[in-house]
ZADO-1210 file (C-alpha; in nm, 4 decimals, padded with zeros to 6 digits):
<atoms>
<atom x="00.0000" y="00.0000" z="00.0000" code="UNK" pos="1"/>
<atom x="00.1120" y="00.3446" z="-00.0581" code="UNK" pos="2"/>
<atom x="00.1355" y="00.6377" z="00.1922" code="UNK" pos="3"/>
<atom x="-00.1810" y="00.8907" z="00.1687" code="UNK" pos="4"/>
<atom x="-00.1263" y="01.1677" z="-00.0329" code="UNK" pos="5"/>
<atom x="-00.0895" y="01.5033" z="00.1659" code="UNK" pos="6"/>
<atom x="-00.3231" y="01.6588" z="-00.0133" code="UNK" pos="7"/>
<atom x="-00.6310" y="01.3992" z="00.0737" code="UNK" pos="8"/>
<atom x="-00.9034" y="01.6839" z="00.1362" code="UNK" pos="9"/>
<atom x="-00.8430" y="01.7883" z="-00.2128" code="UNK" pos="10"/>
<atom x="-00.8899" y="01.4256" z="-00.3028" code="UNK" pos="11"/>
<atom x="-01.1740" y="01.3003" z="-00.1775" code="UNK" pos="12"/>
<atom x="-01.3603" y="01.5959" z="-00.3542" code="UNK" pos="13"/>
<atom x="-01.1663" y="01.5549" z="-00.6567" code="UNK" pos="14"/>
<atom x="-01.3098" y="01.3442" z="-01.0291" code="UNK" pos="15"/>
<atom x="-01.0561" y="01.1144" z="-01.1858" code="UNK" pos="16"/>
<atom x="-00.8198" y="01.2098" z="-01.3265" code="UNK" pos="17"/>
<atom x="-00.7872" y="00.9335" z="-01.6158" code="UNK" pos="18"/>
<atom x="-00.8747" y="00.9990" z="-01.9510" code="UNK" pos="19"/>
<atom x="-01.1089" y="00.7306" z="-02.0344" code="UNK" pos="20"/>
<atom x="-01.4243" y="00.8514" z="-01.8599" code="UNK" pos="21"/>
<atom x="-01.6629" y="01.1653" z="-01.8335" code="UNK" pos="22"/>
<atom x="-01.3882" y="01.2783" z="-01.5531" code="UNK" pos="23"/>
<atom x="-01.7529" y="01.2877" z="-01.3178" code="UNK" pos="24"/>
<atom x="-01.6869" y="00.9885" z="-01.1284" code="UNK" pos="25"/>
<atom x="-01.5525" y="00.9839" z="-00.7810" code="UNK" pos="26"/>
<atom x="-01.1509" y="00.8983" z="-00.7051" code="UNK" pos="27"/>
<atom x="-01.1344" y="00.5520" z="-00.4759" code="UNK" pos="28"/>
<atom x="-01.0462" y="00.6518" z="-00.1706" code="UNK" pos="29"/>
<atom x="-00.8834" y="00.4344" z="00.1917" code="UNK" pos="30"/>
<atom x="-00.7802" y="00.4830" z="00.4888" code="UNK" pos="31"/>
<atom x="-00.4147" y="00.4185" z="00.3735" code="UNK" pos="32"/>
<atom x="-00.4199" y="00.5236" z="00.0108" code="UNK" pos="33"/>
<atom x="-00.5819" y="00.7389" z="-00.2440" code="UNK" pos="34"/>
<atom x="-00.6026" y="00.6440" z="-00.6118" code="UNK" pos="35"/>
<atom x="-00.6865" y="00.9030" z="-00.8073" code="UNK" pos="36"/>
<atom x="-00.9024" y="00.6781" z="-01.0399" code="UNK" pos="37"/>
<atom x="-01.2486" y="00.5696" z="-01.0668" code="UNK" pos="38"/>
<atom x="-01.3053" y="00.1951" z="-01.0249" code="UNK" pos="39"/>
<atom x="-01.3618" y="00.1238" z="-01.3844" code="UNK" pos="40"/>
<atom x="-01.0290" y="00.3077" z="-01.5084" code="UNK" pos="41"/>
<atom x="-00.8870" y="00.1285" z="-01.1950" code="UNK" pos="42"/>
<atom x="-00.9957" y="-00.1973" z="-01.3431" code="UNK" pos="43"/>
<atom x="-00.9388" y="-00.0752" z="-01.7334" code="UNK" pos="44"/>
<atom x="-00.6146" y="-00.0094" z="-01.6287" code="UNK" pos="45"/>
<atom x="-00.5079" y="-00.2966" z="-01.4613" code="UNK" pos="46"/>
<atom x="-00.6272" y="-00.5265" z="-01.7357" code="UNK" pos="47"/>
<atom x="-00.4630" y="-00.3197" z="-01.9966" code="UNK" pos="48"/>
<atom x="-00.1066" y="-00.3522" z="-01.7815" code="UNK" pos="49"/>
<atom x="-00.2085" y="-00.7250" z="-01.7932" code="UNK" pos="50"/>
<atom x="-00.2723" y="-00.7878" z="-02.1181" code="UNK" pos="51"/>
<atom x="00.0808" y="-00.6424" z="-02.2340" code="UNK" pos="52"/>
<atom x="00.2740" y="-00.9658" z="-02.2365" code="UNK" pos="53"/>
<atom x="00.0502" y="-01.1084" z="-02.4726" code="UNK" pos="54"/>
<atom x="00.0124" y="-00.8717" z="-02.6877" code="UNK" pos="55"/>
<atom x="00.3731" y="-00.8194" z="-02.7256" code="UNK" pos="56"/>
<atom x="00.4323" y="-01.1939" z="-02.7366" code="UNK" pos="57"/>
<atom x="00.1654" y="-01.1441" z="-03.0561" code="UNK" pos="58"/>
<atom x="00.3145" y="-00.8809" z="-03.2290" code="UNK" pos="59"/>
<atom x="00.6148" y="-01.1338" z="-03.2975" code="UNK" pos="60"/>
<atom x="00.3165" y="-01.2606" z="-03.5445" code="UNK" pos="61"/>
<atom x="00.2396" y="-01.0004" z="-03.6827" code="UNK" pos="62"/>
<atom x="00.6048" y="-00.9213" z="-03.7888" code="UNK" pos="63"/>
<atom x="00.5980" y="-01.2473" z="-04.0231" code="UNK" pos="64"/>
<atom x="00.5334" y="-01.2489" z="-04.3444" code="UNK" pos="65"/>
<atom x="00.1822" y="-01.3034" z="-04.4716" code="UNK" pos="66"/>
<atom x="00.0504" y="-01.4948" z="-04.8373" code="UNK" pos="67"/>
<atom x="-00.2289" y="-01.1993" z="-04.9259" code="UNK" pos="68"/>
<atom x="00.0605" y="-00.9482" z="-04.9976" code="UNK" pos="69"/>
<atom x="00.2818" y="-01.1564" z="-05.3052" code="UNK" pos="70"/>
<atom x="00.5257" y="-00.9133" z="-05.3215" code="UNK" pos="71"/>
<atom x="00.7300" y="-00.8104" z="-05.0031" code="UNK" pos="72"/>
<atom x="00.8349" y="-00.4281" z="-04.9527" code="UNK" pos="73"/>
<atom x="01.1732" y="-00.4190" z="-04.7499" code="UNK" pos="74"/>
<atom x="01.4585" y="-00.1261" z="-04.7674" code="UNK" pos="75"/>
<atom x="01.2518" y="00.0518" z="-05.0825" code="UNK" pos="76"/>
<atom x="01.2550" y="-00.2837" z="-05.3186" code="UNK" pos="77"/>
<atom x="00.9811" y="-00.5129" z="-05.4175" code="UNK" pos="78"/>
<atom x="01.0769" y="-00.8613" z="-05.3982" code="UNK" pos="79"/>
<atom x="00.8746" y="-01.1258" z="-05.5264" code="UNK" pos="80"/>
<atom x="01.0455" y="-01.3622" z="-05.2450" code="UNK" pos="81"/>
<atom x="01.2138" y="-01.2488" z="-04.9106" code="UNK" pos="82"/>
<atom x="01.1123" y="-01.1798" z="-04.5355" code="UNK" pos="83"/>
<atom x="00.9585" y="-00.8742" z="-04.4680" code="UNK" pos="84"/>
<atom x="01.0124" y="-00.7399" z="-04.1179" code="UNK" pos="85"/>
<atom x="00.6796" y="-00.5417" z="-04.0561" code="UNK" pos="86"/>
<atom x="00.7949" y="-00.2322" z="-03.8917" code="UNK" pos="87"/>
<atom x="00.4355" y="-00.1949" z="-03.7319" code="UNK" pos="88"/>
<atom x="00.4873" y="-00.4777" z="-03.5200" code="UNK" pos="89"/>
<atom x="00.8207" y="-00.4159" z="-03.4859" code="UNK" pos="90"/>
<atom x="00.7728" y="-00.0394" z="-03.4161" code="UNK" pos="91"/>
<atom x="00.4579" y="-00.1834" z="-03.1479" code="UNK" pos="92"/>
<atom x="00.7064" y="-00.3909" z="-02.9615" code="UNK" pos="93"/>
<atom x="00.9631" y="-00.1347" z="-02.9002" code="UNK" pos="94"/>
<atom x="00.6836" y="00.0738" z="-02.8112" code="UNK" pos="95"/>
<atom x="00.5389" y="-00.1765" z="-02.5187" code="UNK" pos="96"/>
<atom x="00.9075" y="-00.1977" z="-02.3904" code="UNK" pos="97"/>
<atom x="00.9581" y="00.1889" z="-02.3685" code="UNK" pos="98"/>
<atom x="00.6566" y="00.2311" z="-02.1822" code="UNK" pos="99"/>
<atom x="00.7164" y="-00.0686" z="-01.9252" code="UNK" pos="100"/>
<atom x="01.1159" y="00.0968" z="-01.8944" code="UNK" pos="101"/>
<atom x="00.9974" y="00.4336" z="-01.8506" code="UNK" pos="102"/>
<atom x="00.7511" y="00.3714" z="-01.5803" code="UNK" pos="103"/>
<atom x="00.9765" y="00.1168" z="-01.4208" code="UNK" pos="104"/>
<atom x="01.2518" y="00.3442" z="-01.3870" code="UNK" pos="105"/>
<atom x="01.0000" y="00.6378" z="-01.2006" code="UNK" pos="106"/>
<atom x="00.8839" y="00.3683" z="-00.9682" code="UNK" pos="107"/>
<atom x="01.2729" y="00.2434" z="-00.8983" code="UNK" pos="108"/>
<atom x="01.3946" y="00.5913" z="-00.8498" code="UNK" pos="109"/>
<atom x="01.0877" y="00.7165" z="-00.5891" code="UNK" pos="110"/>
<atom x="01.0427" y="00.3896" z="-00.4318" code="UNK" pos="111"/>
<atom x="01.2797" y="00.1885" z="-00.2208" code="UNK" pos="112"/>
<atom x="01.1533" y="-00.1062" z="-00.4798" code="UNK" pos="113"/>
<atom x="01.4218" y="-00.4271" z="-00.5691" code="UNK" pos="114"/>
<atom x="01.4949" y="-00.4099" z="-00.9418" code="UNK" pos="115"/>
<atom x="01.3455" y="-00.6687" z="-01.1570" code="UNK" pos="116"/>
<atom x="01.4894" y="-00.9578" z="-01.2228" code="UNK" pos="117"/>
<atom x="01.4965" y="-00.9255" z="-01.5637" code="UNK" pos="118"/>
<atom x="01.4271" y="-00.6552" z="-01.8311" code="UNK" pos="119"/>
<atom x="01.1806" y="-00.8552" z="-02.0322" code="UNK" pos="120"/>
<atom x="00.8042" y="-00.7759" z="-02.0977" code="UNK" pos="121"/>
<atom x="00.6615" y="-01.0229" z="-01.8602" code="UNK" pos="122"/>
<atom x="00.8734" y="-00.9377" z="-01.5706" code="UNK" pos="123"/>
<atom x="00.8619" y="-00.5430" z="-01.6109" code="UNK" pos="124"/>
<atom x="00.4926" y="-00.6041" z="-01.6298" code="UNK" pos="125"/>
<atom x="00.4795" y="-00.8016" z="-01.3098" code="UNK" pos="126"/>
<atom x="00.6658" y="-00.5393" z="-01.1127" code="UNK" pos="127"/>
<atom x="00.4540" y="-00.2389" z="-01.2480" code="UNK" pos="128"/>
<atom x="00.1534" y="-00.4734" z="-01.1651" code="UNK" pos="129"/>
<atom x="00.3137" y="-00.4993" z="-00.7622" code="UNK" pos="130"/>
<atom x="00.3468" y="-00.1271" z="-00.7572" code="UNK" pos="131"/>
<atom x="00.0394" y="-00.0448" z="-00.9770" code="UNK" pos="132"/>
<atom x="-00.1621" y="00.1016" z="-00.6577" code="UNK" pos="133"/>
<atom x="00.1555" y="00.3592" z="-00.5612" code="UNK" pos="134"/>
<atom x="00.1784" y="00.4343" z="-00.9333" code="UNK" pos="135"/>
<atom x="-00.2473" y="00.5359" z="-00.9516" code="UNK" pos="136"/>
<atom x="-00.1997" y="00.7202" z="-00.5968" code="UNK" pos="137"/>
<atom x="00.1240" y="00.9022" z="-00.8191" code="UNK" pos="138"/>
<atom x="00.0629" y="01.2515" z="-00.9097" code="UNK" pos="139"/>
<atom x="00.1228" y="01.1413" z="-01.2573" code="UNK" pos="140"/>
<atom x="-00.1889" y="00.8535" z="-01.2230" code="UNK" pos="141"/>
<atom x="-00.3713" y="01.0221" z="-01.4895" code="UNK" pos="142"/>
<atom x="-00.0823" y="01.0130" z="-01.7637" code="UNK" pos="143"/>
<atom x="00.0000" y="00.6699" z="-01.6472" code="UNK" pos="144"/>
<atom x="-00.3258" y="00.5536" z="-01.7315" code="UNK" pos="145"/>
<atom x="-00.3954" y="00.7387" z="-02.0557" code="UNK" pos="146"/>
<atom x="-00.0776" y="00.5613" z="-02.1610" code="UNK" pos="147"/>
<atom x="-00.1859" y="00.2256" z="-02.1096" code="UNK" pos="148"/>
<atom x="-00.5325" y="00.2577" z="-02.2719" code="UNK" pos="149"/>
<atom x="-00.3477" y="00.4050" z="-02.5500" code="UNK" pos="150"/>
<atom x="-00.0872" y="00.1656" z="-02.5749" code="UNK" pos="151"/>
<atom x="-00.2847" y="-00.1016" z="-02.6005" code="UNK" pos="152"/>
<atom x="-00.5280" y="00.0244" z="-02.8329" code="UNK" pos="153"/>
<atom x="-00.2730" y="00.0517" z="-03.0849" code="UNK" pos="154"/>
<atom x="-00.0666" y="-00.2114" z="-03.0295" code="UNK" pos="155"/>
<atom x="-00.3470" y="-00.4542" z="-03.0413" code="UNK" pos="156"/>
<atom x="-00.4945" y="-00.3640" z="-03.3645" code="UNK" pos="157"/>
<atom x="-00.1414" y="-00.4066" z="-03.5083" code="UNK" pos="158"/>
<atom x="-00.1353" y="-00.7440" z="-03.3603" code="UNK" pos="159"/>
<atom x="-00.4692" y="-00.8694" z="-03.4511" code="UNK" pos="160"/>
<atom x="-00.3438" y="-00.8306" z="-03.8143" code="UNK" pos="161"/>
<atom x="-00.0927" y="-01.0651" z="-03.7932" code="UNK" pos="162"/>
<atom x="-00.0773" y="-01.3271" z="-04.0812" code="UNK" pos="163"/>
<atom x="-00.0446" y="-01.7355" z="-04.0219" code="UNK" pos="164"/>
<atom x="00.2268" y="-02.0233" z="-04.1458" code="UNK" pos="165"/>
<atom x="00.3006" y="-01.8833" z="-04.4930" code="UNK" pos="166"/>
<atom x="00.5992" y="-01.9571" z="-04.7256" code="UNK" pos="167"/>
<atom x="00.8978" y="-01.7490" z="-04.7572" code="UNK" pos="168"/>
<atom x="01.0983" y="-01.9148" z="-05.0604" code="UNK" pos="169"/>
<atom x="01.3549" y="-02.1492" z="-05.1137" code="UNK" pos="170"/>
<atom x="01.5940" y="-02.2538" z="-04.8158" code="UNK" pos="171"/>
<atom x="01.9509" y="-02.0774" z="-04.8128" code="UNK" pos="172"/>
<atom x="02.1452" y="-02.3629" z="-04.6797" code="UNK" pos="173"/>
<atom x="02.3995" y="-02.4845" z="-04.9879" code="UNK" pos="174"/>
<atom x="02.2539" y="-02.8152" z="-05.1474" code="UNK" pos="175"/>
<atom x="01.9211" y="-02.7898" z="-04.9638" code="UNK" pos="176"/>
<atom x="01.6286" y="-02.7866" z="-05.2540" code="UNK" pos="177"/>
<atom x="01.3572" y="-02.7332" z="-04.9563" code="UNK" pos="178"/>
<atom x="01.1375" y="-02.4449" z="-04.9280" code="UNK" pos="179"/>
<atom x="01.1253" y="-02.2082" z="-04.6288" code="UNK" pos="180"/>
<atom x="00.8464" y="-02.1494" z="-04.3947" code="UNK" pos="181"/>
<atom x="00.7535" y="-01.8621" z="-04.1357" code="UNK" pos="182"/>
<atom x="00.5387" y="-01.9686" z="-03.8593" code="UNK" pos="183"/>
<atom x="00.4846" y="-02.0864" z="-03.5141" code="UNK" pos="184"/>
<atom x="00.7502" y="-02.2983" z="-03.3156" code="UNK" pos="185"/>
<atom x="00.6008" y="-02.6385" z="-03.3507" code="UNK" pos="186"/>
<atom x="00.7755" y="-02.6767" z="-02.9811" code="UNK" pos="187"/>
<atom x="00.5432" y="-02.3526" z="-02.8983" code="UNK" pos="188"/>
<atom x="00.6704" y="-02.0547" z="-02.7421" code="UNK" pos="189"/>
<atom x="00.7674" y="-01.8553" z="-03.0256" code="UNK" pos="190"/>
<atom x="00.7927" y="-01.7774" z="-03.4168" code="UNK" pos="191"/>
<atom x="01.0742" y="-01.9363" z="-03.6301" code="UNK" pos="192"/>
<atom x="01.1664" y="-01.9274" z="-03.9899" code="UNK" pos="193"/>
<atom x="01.2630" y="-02.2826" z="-04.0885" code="UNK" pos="194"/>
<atom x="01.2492" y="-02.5055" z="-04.3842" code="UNK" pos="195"/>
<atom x="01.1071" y="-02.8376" z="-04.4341" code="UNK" pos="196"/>
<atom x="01.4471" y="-03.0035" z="-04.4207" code="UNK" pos="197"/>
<atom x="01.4896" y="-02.8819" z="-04.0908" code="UNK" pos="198"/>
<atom x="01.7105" y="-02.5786" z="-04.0760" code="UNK" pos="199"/>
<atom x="01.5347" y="-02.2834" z="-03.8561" code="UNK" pos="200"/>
<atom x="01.6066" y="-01.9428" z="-03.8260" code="UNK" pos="201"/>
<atom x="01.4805" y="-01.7648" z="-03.5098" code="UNK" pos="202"/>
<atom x="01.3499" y="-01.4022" z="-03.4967" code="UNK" pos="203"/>
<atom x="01.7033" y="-01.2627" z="-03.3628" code="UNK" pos="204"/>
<atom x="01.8894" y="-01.4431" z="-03.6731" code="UNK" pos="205"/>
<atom x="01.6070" y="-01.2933" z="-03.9690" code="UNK" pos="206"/>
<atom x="01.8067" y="-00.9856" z="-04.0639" code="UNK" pos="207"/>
<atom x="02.0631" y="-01.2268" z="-04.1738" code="UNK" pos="208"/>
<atom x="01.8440" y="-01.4713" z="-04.3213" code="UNK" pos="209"/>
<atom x="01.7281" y="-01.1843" z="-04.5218" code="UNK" pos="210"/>
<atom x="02.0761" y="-01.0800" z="-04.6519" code="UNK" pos="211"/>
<atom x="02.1158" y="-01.4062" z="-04.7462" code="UNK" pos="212"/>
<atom x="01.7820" y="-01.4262" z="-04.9481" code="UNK" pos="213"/>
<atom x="01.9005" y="-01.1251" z="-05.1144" code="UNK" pos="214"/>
<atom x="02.2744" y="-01.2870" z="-05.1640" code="UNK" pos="215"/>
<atom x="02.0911" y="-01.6406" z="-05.3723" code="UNK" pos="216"/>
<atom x="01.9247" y="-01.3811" z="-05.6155" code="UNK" pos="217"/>
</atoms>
């Protein structure tokens, strides 16, 4: 729980202060904290932070190449075979892991908080998520949860359009005639280029496999 603000009386008159309602409905209030949200931005908000992990893990989709576009637009050429990195996703991804950094690092340098473990999605997630009722008590509540609404929003439209299994072209590996596939991990987990011989490229090594492609024209 986080201390009460010092300016409470001004509180417990005061409307929310997130962006996503009419701004009419009352701040939740405690005996030991003040958020300065309504319950259903307190809940919209919480389930947006949630929903992050997934979304991101999605986006890695959405970065694959998909069959209804035949010809692939990377660096300012058409190619009638290659990987196309979609910089939406891409761009959506980076975006998720700013915001989860950003907020991280406000919460790390006001609060005597442990560092996360790690500096992936799910863990910076998890550790706003333990600090989420400071952070909506936080004079900056209100741009904390416009951000995640918004986030979100966009991110999740980007990763709804991600495309399924479709085929790349030929495999790069010398004397292999097989063709190469972008898709799901058939172990699960995660999205892998790989051909039906066997050789896989994950999503770190695709910038290469694309210079490659390139190279066998």
């Amino acid at each position: 729980m986080c201390p009460m603000p010092t300016d409470v009386p001004a509180l417990r008159s005061a409307a929310c202060t997130g962006g996503q309602c009419d701004g009419r409905q009352p701040v939740i209030g405690g005996a030991d904290r003040y958020i300065r949200l309504c319950h259903p931005c307190y809940v919209r908000v919480g389930s947006g932070l949630r929903a992050l992990p997934k979304i991101h893990h999605g986006l890695m989709e959405a970065m694959l190449p998909s069959r209804r576009v035949p010809f692939q637009q990377i660096g300012g050429r058409c190619n009638r075979e290659g990987i196309k990195i979609d910089e939406d996703a891409s761009a959506g991804r980076s975006k998720i892991m700013e915001f989860l950094s950003s907020w991280s690092a406000l919460v790390i340098d006001e609060r005597p908080a442990r560092k996360p473990a790690k500096c992936d999605c799910r863990a910076l997630t998890s550790f706003l998520l333990r600090h989420l009722d400071w952070l909506l008590a936080h004079a900056a509540a209100g741009d904390f949860a416009d951000e995640v609404c918004g986030l979100v929003f966009q991110v999740q439209r980007i990763a709804d359009l991600g495309p399924q299994r479709s085929e790349i072209g030929p495999c790069v590996e010398p004397g292999c005639d097989s063709r190469l596939f972008a898709g799901q991990s058939p172990r699960g987990g995660g999205f892998e280029v790989r051909c039906t011989a066997g050789h896989v490229w994950h999503a770190n090594q695709w910038l290469h496999l694309y210079g490659r492609l390139q190279a066998a024209r």
